[in-house]
N, C-alpha and C positions, 0 to 999 in steps of 0.2 A: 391743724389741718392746713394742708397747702394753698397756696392761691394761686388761680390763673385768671389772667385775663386777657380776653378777647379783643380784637378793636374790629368792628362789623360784622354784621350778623348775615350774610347770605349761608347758603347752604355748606358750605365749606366750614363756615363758623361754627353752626347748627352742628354740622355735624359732628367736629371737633369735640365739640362743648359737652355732646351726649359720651364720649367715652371718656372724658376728663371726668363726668361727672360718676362714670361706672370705676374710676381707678381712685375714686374717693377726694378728689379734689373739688374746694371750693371754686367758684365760677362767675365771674363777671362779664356780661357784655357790654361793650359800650359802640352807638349807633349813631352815623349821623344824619340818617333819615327818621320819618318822624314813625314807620313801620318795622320790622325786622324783614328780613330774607334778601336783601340786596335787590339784586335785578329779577328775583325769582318773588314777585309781586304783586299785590294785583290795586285796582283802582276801581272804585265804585261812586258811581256819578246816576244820582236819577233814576234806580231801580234797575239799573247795568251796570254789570259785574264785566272786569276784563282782566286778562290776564296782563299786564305790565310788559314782561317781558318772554323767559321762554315759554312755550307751549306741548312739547308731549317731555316722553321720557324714551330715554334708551336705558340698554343691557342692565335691564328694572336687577338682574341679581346682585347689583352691588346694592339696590337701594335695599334689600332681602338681608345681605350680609351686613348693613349698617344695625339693622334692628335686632337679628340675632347674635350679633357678635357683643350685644351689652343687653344680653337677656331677656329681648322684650317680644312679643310677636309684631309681626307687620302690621301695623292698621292703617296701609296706604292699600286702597283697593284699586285696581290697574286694570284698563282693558285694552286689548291688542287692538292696533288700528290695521285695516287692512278691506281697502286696500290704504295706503300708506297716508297718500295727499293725490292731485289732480295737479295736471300743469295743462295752462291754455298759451300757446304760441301765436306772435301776433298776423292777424292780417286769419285767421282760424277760428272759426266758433266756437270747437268741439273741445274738450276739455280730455286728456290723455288721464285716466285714470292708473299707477302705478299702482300693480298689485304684487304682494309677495309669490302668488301662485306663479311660477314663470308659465305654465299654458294659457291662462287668462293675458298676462302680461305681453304673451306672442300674437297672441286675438286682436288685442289694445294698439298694435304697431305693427300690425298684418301688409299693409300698404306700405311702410317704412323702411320696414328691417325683414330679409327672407332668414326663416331659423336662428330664429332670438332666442328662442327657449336653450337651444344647445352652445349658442354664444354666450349668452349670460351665465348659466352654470361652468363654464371651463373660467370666464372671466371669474366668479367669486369662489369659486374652487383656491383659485391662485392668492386670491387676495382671503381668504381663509386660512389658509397653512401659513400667510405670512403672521395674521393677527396674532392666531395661536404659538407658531414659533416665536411672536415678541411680548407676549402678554405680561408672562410670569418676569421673563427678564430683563424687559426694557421698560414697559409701561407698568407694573406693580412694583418696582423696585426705588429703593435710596442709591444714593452715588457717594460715596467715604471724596472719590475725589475723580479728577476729569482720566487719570488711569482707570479707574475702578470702574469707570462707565465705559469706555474703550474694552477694557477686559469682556464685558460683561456684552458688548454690540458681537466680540469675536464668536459668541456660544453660538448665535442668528444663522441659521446655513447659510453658501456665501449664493445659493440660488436666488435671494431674496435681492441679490447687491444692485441688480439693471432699479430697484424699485427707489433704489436713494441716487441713479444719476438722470431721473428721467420726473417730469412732474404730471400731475391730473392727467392734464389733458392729453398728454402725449398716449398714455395708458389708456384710456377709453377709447383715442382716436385709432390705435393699435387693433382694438378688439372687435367694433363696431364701425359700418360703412352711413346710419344715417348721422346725418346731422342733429335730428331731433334727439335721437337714440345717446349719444354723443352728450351734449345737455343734461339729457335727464342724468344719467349717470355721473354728470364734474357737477352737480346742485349739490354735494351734498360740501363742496370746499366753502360754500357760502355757508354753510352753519359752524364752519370753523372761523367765519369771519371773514374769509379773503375769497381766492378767486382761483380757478384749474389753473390756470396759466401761471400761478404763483406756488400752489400750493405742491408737496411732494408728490408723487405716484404711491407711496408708502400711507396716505389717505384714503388710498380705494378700499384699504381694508372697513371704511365705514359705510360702504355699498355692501360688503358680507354682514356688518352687524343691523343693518335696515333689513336686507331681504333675507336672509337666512337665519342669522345668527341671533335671537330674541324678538330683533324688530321693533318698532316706536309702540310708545304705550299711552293712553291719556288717560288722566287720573279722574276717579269718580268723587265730582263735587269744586273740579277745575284743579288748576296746576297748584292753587296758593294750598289746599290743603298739604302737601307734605310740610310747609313755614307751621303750618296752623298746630299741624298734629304733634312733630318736633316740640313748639313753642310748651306744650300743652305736658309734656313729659319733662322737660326742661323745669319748668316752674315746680313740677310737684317733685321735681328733684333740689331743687332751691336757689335755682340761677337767675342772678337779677339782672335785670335788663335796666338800659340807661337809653335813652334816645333822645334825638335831639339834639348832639353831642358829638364835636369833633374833635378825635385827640390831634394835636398842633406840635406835640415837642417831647424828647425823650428825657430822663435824668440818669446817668447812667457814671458806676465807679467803681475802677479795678474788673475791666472786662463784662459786668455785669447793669441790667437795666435796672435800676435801683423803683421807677415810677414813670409815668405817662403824664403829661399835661395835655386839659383839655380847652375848647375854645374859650370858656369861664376864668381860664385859671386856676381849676381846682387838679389836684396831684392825685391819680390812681397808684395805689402802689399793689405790687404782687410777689409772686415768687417766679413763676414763667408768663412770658407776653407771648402771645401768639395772635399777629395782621392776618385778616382778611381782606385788607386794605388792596390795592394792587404793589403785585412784589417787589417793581421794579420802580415804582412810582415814589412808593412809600420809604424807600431807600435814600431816594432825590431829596421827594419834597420835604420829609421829616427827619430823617438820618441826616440829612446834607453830604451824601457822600458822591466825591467828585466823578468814582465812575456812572453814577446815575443823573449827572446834571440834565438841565432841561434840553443842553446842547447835545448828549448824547441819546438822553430819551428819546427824543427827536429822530433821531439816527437808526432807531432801532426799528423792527418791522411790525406795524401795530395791523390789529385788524378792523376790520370797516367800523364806521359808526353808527349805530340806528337812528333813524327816520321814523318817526313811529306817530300813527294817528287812528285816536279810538272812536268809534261811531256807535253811535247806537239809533239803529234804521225802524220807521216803522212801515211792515208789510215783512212778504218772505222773499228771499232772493234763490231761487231755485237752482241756479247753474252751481250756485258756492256750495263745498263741502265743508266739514270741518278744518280740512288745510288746502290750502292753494300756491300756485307759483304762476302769477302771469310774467312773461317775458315778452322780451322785441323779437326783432328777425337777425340784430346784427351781435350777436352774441361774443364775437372775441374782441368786433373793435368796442361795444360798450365798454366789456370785462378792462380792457387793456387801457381806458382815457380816465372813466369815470370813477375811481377811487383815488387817483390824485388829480381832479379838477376844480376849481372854484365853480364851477356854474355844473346846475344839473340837467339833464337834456329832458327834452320836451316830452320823451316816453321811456320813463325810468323802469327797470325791473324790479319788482315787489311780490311781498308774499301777505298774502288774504288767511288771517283766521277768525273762526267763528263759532267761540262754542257753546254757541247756543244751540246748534245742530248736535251737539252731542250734551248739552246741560243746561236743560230749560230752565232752570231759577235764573242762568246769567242774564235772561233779558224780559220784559213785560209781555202777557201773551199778546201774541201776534206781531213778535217783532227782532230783529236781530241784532246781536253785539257784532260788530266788525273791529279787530284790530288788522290793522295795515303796517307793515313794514319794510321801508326800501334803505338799503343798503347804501349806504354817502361817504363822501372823503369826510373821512375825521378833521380836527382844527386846524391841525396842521398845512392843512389846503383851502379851508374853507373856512376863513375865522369868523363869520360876519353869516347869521342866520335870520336875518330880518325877515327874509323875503319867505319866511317858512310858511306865510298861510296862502300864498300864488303856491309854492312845490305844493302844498298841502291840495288847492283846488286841482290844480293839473291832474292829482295822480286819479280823485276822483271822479273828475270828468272821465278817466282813462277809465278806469273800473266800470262807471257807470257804461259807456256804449261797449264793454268787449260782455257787461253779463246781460245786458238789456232789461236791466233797470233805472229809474232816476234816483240815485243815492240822492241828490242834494237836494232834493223835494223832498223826500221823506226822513231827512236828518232828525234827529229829537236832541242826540246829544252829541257834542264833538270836542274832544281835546285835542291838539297839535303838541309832540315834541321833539326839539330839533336837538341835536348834539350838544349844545349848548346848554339847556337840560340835562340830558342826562350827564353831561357833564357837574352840573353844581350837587344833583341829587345824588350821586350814588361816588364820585369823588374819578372817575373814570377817563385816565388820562388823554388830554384833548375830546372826548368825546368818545374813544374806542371803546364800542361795543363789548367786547370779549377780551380784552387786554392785549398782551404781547400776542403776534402770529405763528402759527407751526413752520418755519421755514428751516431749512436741515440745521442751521448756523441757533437756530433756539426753540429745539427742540431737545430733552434728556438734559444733560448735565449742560447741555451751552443756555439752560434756560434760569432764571433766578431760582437760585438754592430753596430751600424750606428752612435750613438752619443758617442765623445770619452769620456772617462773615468775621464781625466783632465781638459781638452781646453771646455770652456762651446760655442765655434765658431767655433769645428771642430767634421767635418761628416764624414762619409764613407758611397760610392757606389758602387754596383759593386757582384762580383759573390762570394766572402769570408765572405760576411757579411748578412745580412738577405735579403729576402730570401733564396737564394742558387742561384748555376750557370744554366748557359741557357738565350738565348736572351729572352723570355718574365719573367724569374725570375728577371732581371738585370734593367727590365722599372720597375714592381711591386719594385724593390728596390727601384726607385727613386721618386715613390711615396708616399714610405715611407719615405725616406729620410728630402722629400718636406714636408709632415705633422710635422716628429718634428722640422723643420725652421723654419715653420709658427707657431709654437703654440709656439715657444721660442725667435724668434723674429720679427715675425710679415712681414707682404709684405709691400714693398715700397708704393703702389697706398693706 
């Protein structure tokens, strides 16, 4: 029987692992945290439960196609959120509820926007026929080589071409007159990590797959169940899990990865490797290879780093939904200072989740799970995180007067984590949230390969390497992954 082996187990691994295990190969993970699922985790402190990191799901049909495509039925059960999340703008009580219905949605911004309903429909119309024209052949596909991806951008009508010279914001600002309106629409470049002003116009296509196209979904029993339900099919398939455990160094002879060394000392050996690791990092810090030095990592475009602080409140907090976005009033000069600043400003933009509102085991009755997270320059700007439990009260004083509650009186339970964290925990370069950024230059084939360069046995999965980041980009990776295995060495059965 053949052997693979994995090195981190987030969803990309997970996923991996499950069709390694259906083409008959033996399976090893090896973990350097002390749980599986990477950043897709959760943290229970005190009789609250919190979601770690992300928080719903999108285009749930690839999570649909993972299960079916190795025989098994779904047992992630999914319910559509909608409306979506709430955004509260500062200096504003009211809470903008986004709803997929665009008539509600024109109700919600009556004051704002005159014929939102018929502006937003032509707006995801457009950004709809792009998704779809690049689905199959840009974002599902392998690249043989930087021709073959070129080839493959020429199939794209060239209608689509204004969408790669123009970025976010310019696209929203194009289609809509408020500013609010404007906003809600470039939020969604911040789940890629960065910022409208940064990211492409060829992102709005994630405004059709929020409001039209599936929609976000939160999982029943919280996000950690897909890690759980995975983990659970995984074992009774005979995959052993190692945690606790850093691999440090390759052993590799005649083109090939011969074994992994781990922080012990002790040698994994296999027949294919396949990182979870970050693509680009892992290249650096354990490959040692010069295009990936610290000096050019550095250079490359990362996305933000998480801020992240778990509370567990006693009493109910009425204004909060299960998602939130509160924001300032000065929106392009935050966007435009604060992701390469050392200091963070006195009213940072974050986002409120709580799902206790939609999963009462997460917290003791009569009280709520809060996680909090505001988007911060990664290490690279900000090496020195001491000051993390002053940002930490700030934000919550900030929270407490816009919902009109006292969080810090009714605290029970409180974790702080600064980049610095999640940096040691999950191995994430300088501190970046979501790895490499979508910027045109590393995006498709300009982004780290899946198959390495040297090692004709070694893969990369995962949110740095193709596709891009987000839980159903990270399964799509692993079935990219899985394709060039199988065409380069074939399944065990």
């Amino acid at each position: 029987m053949k052997k693979a082996l994995l090195i981190g187990s987030g969803l990309g691994s997970l996923s991996t692992a499950l069709r390694l295990t259906s083409d008959g190969y033996s399976v090893t993970i090896i973990e350097k945290y002390s749980t599986p699922g990477g950043r897709l985790n959760q943290l229970k402190i005190d009789g609250f439960t919190f979601d770690l990191g992300p928080s719903f799901m999108s285009m749930s049909y690839e999570l649909e196609e993972l299960f079916k495509s190795n025989g098994l039925k779904n047992p992630i059960r999914l319910e559509a959120l909608d409306p979506l999340y709430q955004v509260f703008f500062e200096g504003n009580d009211r809470g903008y509820k986004i709803w997929k219905d665009l008539k509600k949605l024109e109700e919600e911004f009556k004051d704002e926007e005159k014929n939102l309903a018929s502006k937003v429909e032509k707006y995801l119309k457009k950004a709809g026929e792009f998704f779809h024209d690049t689905e199959d052949k840009v974002v599902k596909s392998n690249y043989t080589n930087m021709a073959d991806y070129i080839l493959k951008l020429t199939r794209v009508p060239l209608k689509h071409l204004p969408y790669l010279l123009r970025n976010m914001w310019s696209e929203v600002e194009k289609n809509f007159e408020s500013e609010k309106v404007r906003v809600i629409f470039s939020l969604v470049a911040f789940f890629l990590g960065s910022t409208p002003f940064q990211t492409p116009a060829i992102f709005s296509l994630l405004n059709y797959t929020e409001m039209k196209h599936d929609g976000y979904w939160k999982v029943e029993g919280g996000m950690y169940r897909l890690v759980e339900e995975l983990i659970k099919i995984l074992e009774q398939r005979g995959v052993k899990f190692v945690y606790d455990t850093e691999i440090v160094s390759v052993e590799n002879s005649n083109g090939k990865v011969i074994s992994v060394k781990d922080n012990y000392g002790k040698s994994w050996e296999a027949d294919i490797f396949i990182s979870n690791s970050d693509a680009a990092a892992f290249r650096g810090k354990v490959l040692g290879r010069k295009k990936f030095s610290e000096e050019k990592l550095d250079k490359m475009e990362w996305t933000l780093a998480p801020f992240t602080i778990y509370l567990g409140v006693k009493g109910k907090i009425d204004k909060l939904m299960h998602h939130n976005y509160f924001l300032g009033s000065n929106f392009r000069g935050y966007a435009d200072k604060i992701f390469t600043s050392s200091i963070i400003p006195q009213k940072p933009y974050y986002y409120v989740n709580v799902s206790s509102k939609s999963v009462r085991e997460c917290a003791p009755e009569g009280c709520e799970n809060l996680f909090i997270l505001c988007p911060v320059p990664d290490r690279r700007f900000k090496k020195d995180w001491d000051d993390k439990d002053e940002i930490a009260d700030n934000i919550i004083s900030d929270l407490s007067a816009r919902t009109g509650f006292d969080i810090k009186s009714n605290t029970l339970v409180k974790k702080v984590l600064s980049p610095v964290e999640w940096e040691e925990m999950f191995n994430l370069y300088k501190g970046s949230g979501l790895g490499l950024a979508h910027g045109i230059g590393q995006v498709g084939a300009f982004r780290p390969k899946n198959k390495d360069e040297e090692f004709s046995n070694l893969y990369y999965v995962g949110a740095s390497t193709i596709p891009g980041t987000g839980l159903p980009m990270v399964i799509i990776s692993s079935r990219l992954v899985m394709e060039r295995i199988r065409k380069e060495h074939g399944s065990v059965q």
